[in-house]
N, C-alpha and C positions, 0 to 999 in steps of 0.2 A: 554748377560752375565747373564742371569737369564732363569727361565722355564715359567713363564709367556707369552701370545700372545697374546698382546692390538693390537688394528685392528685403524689404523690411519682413519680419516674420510676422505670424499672425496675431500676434500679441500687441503690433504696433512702437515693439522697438527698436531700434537701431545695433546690429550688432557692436559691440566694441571695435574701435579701432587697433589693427596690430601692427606691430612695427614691422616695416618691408625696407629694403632697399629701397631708396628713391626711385632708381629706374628698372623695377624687378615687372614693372608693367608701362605702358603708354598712358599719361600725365594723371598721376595720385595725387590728389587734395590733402597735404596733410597740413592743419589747424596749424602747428603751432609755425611750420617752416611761413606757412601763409601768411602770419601774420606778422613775422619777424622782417619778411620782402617786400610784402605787396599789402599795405596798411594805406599805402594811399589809393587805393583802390575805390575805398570807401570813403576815404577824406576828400575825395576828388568826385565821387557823386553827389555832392549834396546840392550841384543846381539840378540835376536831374529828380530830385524829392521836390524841387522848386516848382520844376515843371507841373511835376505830379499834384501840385496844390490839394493834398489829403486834408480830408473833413473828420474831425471827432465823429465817429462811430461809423465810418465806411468800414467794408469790406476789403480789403486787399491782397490782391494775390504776388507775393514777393520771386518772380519767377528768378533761380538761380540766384539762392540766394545765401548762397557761399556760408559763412560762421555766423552770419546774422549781424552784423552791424548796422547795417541801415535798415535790418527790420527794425530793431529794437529802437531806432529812431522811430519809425514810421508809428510802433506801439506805443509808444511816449507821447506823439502827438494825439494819443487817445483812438487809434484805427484799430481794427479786430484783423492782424495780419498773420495771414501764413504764409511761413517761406518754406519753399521746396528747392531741391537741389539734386543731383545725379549722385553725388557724394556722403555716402553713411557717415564718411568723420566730420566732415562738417556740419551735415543736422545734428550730427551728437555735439561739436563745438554751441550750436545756434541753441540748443536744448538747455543748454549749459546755462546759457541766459535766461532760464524758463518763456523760452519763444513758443509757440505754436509750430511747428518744424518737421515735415516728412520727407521723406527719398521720394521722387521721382523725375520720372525721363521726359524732358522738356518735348521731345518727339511724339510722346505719347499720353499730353494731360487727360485726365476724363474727366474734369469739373465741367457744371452743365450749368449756366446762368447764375453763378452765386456769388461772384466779387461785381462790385463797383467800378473797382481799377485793378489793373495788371502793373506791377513795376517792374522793371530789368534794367540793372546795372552789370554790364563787363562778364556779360553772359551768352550772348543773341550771339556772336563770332564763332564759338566753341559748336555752335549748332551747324550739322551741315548740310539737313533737311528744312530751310527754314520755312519752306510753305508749311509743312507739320508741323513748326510749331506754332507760328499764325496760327493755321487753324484752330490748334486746341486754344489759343488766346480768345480768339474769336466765340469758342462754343462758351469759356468760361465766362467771361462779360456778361452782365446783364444788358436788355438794351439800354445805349444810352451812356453804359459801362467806357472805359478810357482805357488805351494803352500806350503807356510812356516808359520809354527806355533809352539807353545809351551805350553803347556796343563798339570795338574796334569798327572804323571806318575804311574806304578804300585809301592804299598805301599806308595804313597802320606799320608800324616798326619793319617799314619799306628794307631801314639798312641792315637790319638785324637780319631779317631774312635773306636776305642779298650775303651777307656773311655766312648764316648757317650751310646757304644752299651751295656757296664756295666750298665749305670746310667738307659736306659733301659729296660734292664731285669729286674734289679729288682722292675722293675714298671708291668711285665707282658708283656713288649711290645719289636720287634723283629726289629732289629736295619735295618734287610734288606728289610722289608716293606717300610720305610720310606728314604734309602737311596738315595740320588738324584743324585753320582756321579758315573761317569765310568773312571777307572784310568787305563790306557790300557799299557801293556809289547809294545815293541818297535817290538818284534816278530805280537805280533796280529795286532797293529797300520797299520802296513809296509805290510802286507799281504794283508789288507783293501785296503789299497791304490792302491797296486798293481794289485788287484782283479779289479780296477778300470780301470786300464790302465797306472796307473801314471808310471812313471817312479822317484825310491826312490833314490835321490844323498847321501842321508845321515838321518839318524834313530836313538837316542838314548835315555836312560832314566838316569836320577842322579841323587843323592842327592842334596838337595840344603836348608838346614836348614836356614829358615829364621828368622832374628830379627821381634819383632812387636811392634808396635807405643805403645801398652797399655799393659793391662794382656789377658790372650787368652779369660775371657769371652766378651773383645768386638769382638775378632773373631768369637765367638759361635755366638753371634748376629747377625754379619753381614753375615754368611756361613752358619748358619744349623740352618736356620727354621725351616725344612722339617722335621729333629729328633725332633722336637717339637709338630708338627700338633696334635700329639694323647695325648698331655698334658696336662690340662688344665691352664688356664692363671693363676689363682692363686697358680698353683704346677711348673710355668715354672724357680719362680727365684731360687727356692731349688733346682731344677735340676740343673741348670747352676753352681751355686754355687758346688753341690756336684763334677759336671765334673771338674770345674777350682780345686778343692781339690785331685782328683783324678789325677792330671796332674801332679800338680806343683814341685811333687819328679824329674820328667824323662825333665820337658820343661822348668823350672824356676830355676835360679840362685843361689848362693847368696845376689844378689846384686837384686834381684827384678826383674831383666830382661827376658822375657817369648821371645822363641823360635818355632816356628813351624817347625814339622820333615817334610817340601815338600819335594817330590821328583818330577824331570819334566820330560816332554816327549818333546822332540824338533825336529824336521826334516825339509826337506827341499827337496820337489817333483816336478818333472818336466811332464805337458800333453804334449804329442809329439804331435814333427808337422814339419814342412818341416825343413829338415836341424840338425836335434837333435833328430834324431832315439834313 
């Protein structure tokens, strides 16, 4: 759930997590801010686990799968699931839950035929090679195997970014240098897939304005480091600041309450294989 690639040692653990500055690098997973912001990240997947309709004793590959919440759903339903992630603090979060749980780079899976199904929640955006990670979805599936996920869609948080890339400019700097996301139309999504071999049962994108737990600059925080890297630390809070200003007409209330404009990309593809041409 991040673009970071911590390389586990060869013991198979997770270094500790240290405390950094927030923005001492371009966007850090850190567990506990995660979960104090973006808690409904997870509460807001659960038709996509619907889709996924898991069987007691499948396989499952939990691609990006951030501190583990919907794994340890997915493992409650009795499923053998492992979740992976870009993020050493988050599989140490997901570990924490005694989950199944390793670091890796969704560009570069090397599992070879051994899950059932692939899930992805609010992970597939943050990828900016996504034929690469297809692929590796692809090699891991068994035939026959499923991949279902749900990912920022085209025009996801349209105004936020339309705000940052203001706050931006008038700094000199070009909001598409630093973008970190890919919000992909269900037309290009579904051609990806297809291009793959997949077979697409179902493909689409929505709106889904979401409530948040605070005011959107702890979502600045926790989401778009990245628009920050060329800021300096002591111009980052007037930035933040001027973006949450620049929002609060189109995403805040009158009651205080801040909304993010998502929109999602959801489907639900099938790798053929004996018997499901």
């Amino acid at each position: 759930m991040g673009d970071s690639n911590p390389i586990e040692d060869r013991s198979g653990t997770v270094p500790a997590a240290k405390a950094v500055d927030a923005f001492a690098m371009p966007q850090t997973w850190d567990p506990d801010r995660y979960r104090a912001n973006a808690s409904f990240v997870a509460e807001l997947g659960m038709p996509v686990v619907d889709l996924l309709a898991p069987m007691p004793g499948e396989r499952i590959l939990d691609l990006g799968c951030g501190d583990g919440a919907l794994t340890a759903k997915l493992a409650a339903m009795g499923c053998q699931v492992l979740g992976v992630d870009a993020s050493a603090a988050q599989i140490e979060a997901a570990r924490k839950l005694g989950l199944d749980a390793q670091v890796a780079d969704a560009e570069n899976l090397t599992f070879a035929e051994e899950f059932d199904a692939v899930f992805s929640n609010a992970t597939l955006h943050w990828i900016r090679k996504p034929d690469a990670a297809i692929d590796g979805v692809w090699r891991a599936l068994k035939p026959g195997g499923r991949f279902v996920g749900e990912c920022g869609g085209a025009d996801c948080v349209a105004r936020i970014r339309a705000a940052l890339g203001r706050a931006l400019s008038a700094r000199g700097q070009d909001i598409q240098a630093v973008n970190p996301w890919y919000f992909a139309t269900a037309e290009d999504y579904g051609a990806r897939l297809r291009a793959r071999g997949f077979r697409v049962e179902s493909i689409l994108v929505f709106p889904r304005p979401t409530p948040l737990p605070g005011d959107v600059r702890a979502w600045l925080e926790t989401f778009a480091e990245n628009f920050m890297k060329g800021i300096p630390s002591s111009g980052r809070g007037a930035f933040l600041a001027e973006v949450q200003e620049d929002l609060r007409p189109d995403l805040c209330d009158a009651d205080g309450k801040w909304t993010a404009d998502y929109t999602r990309l959801r489907f639900r593809a099938i790798k053929p294989g004996p018997g499901n041409l």
